[in-house]
Each structure stands twice: as C-alpha cells, then as structure tokens.
VEXFI-27970 format. One record per residue: x, y, z of N, C-alpha, C in turn. Coordinates in steps of 0.1 Angstrom, whole numbers, plus 5000, padded with zeros to 4 digits. Layout:
<pts>
XYZXYZXYZ;...
</pts>
This chain:
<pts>
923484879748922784839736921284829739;920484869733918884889736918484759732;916884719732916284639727916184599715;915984709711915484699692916884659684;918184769685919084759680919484609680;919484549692919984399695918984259684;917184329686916584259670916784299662;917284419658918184399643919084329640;919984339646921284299647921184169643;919984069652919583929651918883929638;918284039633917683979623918683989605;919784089613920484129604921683989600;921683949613922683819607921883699603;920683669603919883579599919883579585;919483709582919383699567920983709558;922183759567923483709563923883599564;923483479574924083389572923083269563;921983319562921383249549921883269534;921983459533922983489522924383389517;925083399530926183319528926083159526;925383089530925082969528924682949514;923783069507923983039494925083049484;926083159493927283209482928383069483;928182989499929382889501928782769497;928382739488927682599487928582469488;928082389497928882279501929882299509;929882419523930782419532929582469542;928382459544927582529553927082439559;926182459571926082359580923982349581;923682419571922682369568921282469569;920282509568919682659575919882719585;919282669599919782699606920782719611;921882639609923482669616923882739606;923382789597924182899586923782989589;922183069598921683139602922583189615;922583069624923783099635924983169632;925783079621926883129618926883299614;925983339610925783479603925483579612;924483509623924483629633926283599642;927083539643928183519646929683629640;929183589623929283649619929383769617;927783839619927783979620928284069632;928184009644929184059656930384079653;931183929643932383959645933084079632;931984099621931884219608931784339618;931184389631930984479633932084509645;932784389645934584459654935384459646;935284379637936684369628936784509617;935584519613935684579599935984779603;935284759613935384959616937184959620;937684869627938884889630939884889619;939384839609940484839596939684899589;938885019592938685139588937885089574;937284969570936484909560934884959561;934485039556932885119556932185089543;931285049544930385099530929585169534;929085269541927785339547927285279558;926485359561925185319573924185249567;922685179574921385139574921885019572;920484969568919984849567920884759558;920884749545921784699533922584689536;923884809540924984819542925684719556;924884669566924684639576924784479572;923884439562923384319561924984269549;925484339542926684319531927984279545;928184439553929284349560928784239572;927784229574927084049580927483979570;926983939556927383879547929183839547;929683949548931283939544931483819555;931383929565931583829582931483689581;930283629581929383529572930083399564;930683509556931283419544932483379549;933483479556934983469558934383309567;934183349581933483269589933583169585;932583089575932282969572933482909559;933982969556935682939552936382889560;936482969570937382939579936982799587;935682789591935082719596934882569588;935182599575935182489564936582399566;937982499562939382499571939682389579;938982429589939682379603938682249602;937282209595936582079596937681969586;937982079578938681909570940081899579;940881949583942781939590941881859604;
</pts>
C-alpha cells in the first residue's frame, strides 16, 4: 500500500464516520470517536463488501458511500453490544 492511497483511505473514513454519526444519532461516541469508528469502518467496507461481490463503482464518492455503510453497520453493532 503506498503513501498517498493509505491518506485517502484516512481521509476517506473521516469523513464516513462523521457521515454516519449524523445518520445514527444518539448511538455515536461523539466527533472524534465517530471519526475513528469510520476509518474502522472503512477498512472493514473494503474486506467485506468486494467479497459479497457489493460494488457501486470506483473514486472518491463511491469509496466514501461504502465507508459510510461500513460506518453505520459498525456503530449499530457497537450500539448492540453497549446496552447487553
């Protein structure tokens, strides 16, 4: 993995896990840890989603939507397991 691709990547789940903190309101852990969660997120959107064959395209957008998904599942889940 090169330099640059790895600050995308970082910058790509930044702006996903702020996305999602607005879509989950009242299960997020606040800017920054929703920021965390997103770039977490988008790592785990970019093993999960190609293997179940889930694409919306290439670039930028498309990149930052499945961070978002990632993102969102994420902080569901992570909502989940704080209340049990």
């Amino acid at each position: 993995m090169q330099f640059e691709s790895l600050i995308v990547m970082l910058i790509v789940g930044l702006l996903a896990g702020w996305i999602a903190g607005k879509l989950m309101k009242g299960r997020g852990f606040g800017l920054f840890g929703n920021m965390i969660v997103g770039v977490v997120g988008a790592f785990l959107a970019g093993l999960i989603f190609p293997a179940l064959g889930f694409a919306v395209g290439g670039g930028f957008i498309a990149s930052v939507f499945h961070a978002t998904i990632g993102a969102v599942i994420l902080l569901f889940v992570i909502g989940l397991i704080r209340k049990a």
